[in-house]
N, C-alpha and C positions, 0 to 999 in steps of 0.2 A: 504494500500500500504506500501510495505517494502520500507525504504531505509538503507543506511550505514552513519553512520555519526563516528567522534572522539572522542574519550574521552581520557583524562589524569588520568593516577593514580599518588598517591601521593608521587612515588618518581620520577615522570618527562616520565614514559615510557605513551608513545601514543599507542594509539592502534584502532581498526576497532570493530564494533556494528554492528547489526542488528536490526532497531528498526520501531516500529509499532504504529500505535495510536495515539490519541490527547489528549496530556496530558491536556488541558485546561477539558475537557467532560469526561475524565477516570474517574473508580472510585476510582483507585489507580495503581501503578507503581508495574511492575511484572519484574525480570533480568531472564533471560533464561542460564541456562550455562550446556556447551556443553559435549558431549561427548567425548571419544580420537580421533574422526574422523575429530577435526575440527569444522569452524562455514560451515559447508556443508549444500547440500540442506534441508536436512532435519531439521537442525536446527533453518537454517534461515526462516523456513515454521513457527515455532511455534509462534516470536511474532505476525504474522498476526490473526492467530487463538485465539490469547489472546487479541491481538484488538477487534476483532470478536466478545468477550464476553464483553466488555466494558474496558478495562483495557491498559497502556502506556507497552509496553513491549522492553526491551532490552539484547540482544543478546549478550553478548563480546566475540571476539577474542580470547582467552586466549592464542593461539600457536601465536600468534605476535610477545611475548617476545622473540621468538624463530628464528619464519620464518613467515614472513607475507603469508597471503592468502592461508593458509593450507585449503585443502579441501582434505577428502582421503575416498576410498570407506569401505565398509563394507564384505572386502576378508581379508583373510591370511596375506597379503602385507601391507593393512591400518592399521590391528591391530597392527602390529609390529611398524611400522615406530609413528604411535601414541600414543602408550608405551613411545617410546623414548622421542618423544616431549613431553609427559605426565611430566615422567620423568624428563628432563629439565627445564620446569618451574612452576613444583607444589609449588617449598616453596615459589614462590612470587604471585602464584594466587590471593588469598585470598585480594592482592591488587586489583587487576583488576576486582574480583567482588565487593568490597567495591566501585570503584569508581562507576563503572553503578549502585549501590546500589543508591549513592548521583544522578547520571541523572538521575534516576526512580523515586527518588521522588519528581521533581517537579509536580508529579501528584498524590500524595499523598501519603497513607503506601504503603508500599514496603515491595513482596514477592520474596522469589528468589526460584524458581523451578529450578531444577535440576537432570541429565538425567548421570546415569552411573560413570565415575567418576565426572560430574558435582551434581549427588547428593549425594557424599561424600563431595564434596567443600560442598553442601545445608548444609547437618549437621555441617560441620566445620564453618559455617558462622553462622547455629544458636548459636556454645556453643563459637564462637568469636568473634561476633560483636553482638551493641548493637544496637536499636531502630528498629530492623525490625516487619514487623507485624505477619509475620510467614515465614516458609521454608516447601518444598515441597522436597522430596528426591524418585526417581524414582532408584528403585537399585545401591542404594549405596555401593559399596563394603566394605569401611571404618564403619558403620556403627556396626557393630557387634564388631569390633576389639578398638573401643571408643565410647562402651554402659555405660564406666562408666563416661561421660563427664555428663554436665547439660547446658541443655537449654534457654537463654532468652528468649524465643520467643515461642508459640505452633509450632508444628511438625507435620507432614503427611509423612509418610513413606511407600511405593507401592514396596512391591519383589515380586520376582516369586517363584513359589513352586521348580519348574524344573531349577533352574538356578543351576546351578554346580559350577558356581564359587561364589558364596551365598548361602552356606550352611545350611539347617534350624535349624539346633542344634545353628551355630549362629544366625539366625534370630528369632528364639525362648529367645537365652539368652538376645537379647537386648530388645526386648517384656518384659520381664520378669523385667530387671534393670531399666526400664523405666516406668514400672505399675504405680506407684504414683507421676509423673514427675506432675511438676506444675512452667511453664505452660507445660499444656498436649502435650505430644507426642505420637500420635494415626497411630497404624500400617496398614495396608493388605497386606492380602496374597493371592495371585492370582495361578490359576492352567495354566501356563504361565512359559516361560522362559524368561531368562536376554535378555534385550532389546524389548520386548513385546508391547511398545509402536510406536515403529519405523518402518514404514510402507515399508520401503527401505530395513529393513532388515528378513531375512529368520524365524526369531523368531517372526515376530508380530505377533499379537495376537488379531485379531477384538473384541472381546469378551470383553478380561482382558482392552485394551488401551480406549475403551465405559465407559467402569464404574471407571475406575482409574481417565478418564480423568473429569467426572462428578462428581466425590469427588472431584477432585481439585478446579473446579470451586466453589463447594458448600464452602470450607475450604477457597477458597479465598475472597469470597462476605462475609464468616463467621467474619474472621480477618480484613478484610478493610472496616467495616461497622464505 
């Protein structure tokens, strides 16, 4: 069972979660971060699913900073207004996953998955903060454009072959600046477009979101062992 609970980041802003699971039974604490559409239904679907697998999952807000209780669809109209809010308060995200980072892990290491531009925060979380036990980056667009960062943490990285706005000559060069990463940063490439995971939207992908989503669990149970 989902519910919504508070959390503080640490420079005083409050904000709204989506969280799942019992952290006393987990086998570790997973952050969910969203897409530009908001913590919408679809977002808020995933920490049940990652309950599901054993694990505490949390969800944050991230357009709170902005505008509480942003939810937007997956038209012409959500993408823009989501930009904007993207926009808005991307330089202080990285707080707001740090804090769910600290509630995730009263149930142990802490993964942070991350979905579009919530898995360009994933990579920015792995080469900016410290103690996580890995990151999960689900088409990250920042990814290719800061291949030359490094890692604390292993890495799991999922694009799509067909995404146009994730170019494979980029997705190829951060493959490539990333070959001897230690700790490892392990890619896929899926015959799939961006958003391929997301069942709400016109690009899923049954196929590509099966297997992506079963690395993940395998890279999760790998790192929080």
């Amino acid at each position: 069972m989902t519910h919504v609970m508070k959390i503080s980041a640490e420079d005083g802003h409050s904000f709204d979660a989506a969280v799942a699971g019992d952290p006393a039974s987990a086998r570790g604490g997973v952050v969910v971060v969203q897409e530009i559409f908001g913590l919408n239904a679809h977002i808020r679907s995933l920490p049940a699913r990652f309950a599901d697998a054993g694990y505490y999952a949390v969800a944050p807000a991230l357009f709170d900073r902005a505008e509480p209780g942003v939810e937007l669809g997956y038209d012409p109209a959500g993408r823009e207004r989501g930009m904007a809010l993207k926009n808005a308060v991307d330089a202080d995200s990285l707080f707001d996953v740090s804090a769910a980072i600290t509630s995730a892990a009263v149930a142990g290491p802490v993964t942070v998955v991350g979905f579009c531009w919530g898995g360009s925060l994933a990579w920015r979380a792995a080469t900016c903060l410290t103690g996580l036990a890995g990151t999960v980056s689900y088409y990250g667009g920042e990814l290719p454009s800061k291949a030359g960062l490094a890692a604390h943490c292993p890495v799991l990285a999922h694009f799509g072959e067909q995404d146009k706005g994730i170019p494979m000559d980029g997705v190829n060069a951060f493959i490539k600046a990333q070959a001897d990463s230690d700790p490892p940063v392990v890619a896929h490439i899926y015959d799939a477009d961006h958003g391929f995971n997301c069942d709400a939207r016109g690009q899923f992908d049954e196929a590509a979101a099966s297997l992506a989503w079963q690395r993940t669990l395998a890279f999760l149970d790998d790192v929080c062992r």
